[in-house]
N, C-alpha and C positions, 0 to 999 in steps of 0.2 A: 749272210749277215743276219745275227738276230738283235735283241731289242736286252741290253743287259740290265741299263738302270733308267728311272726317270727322275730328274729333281726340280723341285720348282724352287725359284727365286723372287723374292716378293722387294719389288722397289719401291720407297716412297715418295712418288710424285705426291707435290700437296695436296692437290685435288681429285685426288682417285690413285691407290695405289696397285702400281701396274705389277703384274703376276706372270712373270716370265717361263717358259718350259723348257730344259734341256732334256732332250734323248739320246743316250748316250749307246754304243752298239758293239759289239764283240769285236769287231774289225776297225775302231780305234774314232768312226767317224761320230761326227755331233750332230743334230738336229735339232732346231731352235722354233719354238713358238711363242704366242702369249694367250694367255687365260684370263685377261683381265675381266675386273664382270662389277666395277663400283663395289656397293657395298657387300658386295658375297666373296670376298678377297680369302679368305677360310672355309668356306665351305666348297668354294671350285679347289683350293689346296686340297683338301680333305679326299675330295670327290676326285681328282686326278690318281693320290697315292693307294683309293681302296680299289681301284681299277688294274692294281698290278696283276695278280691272277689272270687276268684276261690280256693282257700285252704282251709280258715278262716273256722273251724266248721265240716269240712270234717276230716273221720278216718282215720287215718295216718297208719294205717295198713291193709288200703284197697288202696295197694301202685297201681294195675295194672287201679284202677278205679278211682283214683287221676290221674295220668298221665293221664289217656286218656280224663279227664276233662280236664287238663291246653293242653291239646293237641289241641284239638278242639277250647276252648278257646282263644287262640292265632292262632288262623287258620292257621294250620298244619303250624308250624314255622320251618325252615330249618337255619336260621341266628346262629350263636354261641352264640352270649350274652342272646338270649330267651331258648335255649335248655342248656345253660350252669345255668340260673337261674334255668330251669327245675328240672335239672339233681341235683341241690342243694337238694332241696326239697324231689326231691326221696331219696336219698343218706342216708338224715336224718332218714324219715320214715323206711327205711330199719334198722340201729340204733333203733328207737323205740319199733319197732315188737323184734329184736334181744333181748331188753332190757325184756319188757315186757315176751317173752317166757325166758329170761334165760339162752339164747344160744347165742354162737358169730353167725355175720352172716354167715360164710363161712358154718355151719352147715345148715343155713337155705336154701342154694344156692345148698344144696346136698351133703354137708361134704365135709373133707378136702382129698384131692390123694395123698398130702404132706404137710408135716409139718415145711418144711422150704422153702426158695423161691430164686434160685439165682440171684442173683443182679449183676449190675454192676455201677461204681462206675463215676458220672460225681461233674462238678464244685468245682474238684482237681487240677486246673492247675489257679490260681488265682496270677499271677505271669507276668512276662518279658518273650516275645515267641523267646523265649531262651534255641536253646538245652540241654545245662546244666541242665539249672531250669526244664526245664518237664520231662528229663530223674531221675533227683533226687526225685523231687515230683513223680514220677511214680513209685519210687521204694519203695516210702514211704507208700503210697499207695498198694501197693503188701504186702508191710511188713504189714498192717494193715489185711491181709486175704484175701481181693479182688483177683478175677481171669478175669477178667474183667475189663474197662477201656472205657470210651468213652471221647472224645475231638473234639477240634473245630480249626488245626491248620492254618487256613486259613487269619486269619487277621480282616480285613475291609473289604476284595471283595465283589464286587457287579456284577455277570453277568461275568466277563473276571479277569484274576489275570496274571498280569505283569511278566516277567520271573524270576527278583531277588524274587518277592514274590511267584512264584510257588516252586524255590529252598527252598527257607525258610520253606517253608511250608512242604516239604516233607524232609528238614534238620530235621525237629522237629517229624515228626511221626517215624524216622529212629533213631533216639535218644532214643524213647520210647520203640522203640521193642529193640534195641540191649539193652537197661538196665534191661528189665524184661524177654528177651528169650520169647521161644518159646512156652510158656506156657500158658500164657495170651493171653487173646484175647482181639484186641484191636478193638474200633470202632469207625468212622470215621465222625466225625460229619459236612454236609452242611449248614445246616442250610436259606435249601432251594438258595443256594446264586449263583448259576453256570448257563450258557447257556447251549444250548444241549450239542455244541461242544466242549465245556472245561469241562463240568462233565465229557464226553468219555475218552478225551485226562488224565484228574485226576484218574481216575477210573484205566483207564491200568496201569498207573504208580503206584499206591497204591496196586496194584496187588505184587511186591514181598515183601508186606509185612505183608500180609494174615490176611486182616481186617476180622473180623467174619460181616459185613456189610458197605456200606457206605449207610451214612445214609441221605434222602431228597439231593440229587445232584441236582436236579431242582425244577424250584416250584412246590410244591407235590399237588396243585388244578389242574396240566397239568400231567392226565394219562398218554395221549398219550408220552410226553418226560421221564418221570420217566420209563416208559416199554420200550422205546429206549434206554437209557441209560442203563437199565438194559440186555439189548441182544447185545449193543458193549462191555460191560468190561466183564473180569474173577473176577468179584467180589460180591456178593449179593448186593442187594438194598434194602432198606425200605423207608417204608413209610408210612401214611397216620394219622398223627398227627395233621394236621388242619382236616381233616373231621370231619362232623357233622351226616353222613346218613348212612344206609346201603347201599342204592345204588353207592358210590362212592365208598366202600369196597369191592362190588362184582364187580363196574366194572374195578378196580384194580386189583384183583385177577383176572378176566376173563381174562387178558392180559394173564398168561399162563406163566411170566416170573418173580412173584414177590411172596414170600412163607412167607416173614415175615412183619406182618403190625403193627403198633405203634399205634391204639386209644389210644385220650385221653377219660381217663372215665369222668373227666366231664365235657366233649362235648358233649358226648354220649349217655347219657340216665343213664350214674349211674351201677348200681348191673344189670338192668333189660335188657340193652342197651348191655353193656359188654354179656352178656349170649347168646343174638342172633349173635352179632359178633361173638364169639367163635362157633357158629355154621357153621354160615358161612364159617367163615377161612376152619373149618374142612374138610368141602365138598370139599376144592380144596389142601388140606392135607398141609394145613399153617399155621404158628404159629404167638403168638401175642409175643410182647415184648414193651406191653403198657408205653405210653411215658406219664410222671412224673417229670415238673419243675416244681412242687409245693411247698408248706409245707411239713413238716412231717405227718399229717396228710390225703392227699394223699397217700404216702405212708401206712400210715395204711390202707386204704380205699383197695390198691394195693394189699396189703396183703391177705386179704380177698377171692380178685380174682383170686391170685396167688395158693391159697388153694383150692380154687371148680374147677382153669378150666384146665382140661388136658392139653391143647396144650397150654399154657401159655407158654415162653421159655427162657424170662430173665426178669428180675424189673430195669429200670432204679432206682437209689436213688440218693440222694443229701445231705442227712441226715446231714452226717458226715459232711461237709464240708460249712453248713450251720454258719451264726451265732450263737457265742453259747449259747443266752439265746430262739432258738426256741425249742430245749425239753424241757426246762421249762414250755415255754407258750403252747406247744402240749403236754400235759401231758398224759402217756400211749401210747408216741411213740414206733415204731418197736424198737427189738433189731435187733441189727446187730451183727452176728458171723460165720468169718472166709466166710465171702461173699457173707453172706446166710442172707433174712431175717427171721424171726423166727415169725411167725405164731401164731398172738392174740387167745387168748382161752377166752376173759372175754367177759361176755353178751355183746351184739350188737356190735358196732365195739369197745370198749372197750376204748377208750380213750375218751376227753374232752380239755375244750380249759381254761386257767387260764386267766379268764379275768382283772382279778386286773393285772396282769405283760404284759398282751395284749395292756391296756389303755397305759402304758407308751411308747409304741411302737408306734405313730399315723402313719396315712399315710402323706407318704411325695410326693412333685411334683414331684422328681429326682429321685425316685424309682423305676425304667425305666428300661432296658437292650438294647440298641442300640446297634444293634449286625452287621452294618457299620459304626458306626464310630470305630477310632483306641484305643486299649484298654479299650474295652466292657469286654474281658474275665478278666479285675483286679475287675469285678462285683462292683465296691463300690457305686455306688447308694447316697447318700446324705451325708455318714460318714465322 
């Protein structure tokens, strides 16, 4: 089997347009990834098609000697948009081998530990940051089977948040827990946006209302402040959702104060990327709860690794709360039940992309997510 063509497919979700990969193979079969990367929606395009010389003709199920071709090829690349076109690539081949033996891939990765994956539940709060509204939406939300809950009550801050908007802010995570009790766990999303000292000063305060993390309180490229943060608050910290390497994963972990880390998988190297992280985490007895603002399709992808890797310990999702024609367009997306994702059993990763209903969807320029200006989280993007 070799590697004949690759095409990307650019869909317009509103708020981030998602970057789909077909690999197509001499022996008729397909392999499906996604590329998405926010605002680099053209330069991962760009950076997938000038990688043909190095895939074109090569077997796509000699997945560890492909990579280490585009490895070398792009001389050892550390950037996101090269390791994220990488990571496409793998992702698919992995799909292909699956396809070809028969098997989903979570079999191929060592079989499944479980067969369902809990989740938790973001970009449910698509509304006025308005106690009412997220205490109501969050119970809607619970009612739907979620146990779990992450948001972003912060605003527009950048670096410092003004006193009325720190009240608000903490008006609104105080809204959430007293609607859903004690039962949920709620988490706490930065979105990298705080100084040292006002991640500290947030963090103690968000303490009596026992986030199961707060999640990137500083910029997560600055170790150093993310491991400070985490040794002033009574609250967990996560992190590490822009990296690209293993080595900023062990030296985050080496701090000694951080147990839960966020790779994106496709930043990271895909199936093959993920497995070594999970190694790693393990050696310092940490778990992942891989970070997922993608398509549904990610999500599938998440599935898969939620299945092979012990210390896996939640799935972000977005599924639900997505527009509703992207399970259409990701056909053989995850189910979801009662908060759990349910665990593909169909050869290779088991889904596909409908590109007739994809075409109608183009990308658009405002398909953005500015997450400082005010009223980012109403997501609407160009509708």
């Amino acid at each position: 089997m070799r590697i004949r063509a690759v095409k990307t497919i650019v869909v317009g979700n509103p708020w981030k347009n998602w970057v789909f990969v077909k690999v197509e193979t001499d022996e008729g079969l397909v392999g499906w990834s996604e590329a998405t990367m926010g605002l680099n929606t053209r330069p991962v395009e760009a950076a997938l098609h000038e990688l043909a010389p190095l895939y074109l003709g090569a077997d796509p199920r000699q997945i560890n000697a492909l990579w280490d071709r585009l490895h070398k090829g792009l001389y050892l690349p550390t950037h996101a948009v090269a390791l994220t076109a990488m990571t496409a690539l793998e992702i698919a081949c992995w799909d292909l081998l699956g396809q070809a033996l028969g098997v989903p891939v979570h079999q191929l990765l060592g079989g499944a530990v479980r067969h369902r994956v809990r989740a938790y539940a973001n970009g449910w709060y698509q509304g006025p940051r308005d106690p009412a509204f997220f205490a109501e939406r969050a119970q809607q939300v619970v009612a739907m089977g979620y146990t779990a809950l992450k948001f972003d009550p912060f605003g527009a801050a950048y670096r410092f948040l003004d006193p009325e908007e720190e009240k608000r802010a903490l008006a609104l995570v105080r809204a959430v827990r007293q609607a859903v009790g004690d039962q949920v766990d709620l988490i706490i999303e930065g979105h990298d946006r705080f100084s040292l000292s006002t991640a500290i000063r947030l963090g103690r305060a968000l303490a009596e209302f026992r986030p199961l993390w707060f999640e990137t309180p500083v910029m997560s490229t600055d170790i150093a402040a993310t491991a400070e943060v985490a040794r002033q608050i009574p609250v967990p910290v996560a992190s590490g959702e822009r990296f690209t390497t293993l080595r900023e994963f062990r030296d985050l972990l080496a701090t000694g104060v951080i147990d839960i880390i966020q790779p994106e998988t496709l930043h990271v190297g895909g199936f093959s990327g993920m497995q070594k992280i999970t190694g790693l985490a393990a050696a310092y007895e940490a778990f992942l709860a891989p970070h997922n603002a993608q398509s549904p399709l990610t999500t599938v992808i998440n599935a898969h690794l939620g299945a092979a890797l012990p210390n896996v310990l939640i799935q972000e999702c977005f599924d639900d709360f997505l527009v509703p024609w992207a399970r259409e367009v990701v056909q053989g997306s995850v189910t979801i039940r009662d908060g759990y994702l349910v665990v593909p059993d169909r050869p290779g990763l088991g889904a596909t992309i409908n590109e007739d209903l994809a075409a109608r969807y183009p990308y658009h320029e405002r398909n953005f997510l500015r997450l400082f200006e005010p009223g980012w989280e109403r997501r609407t993007g160009q509708r």
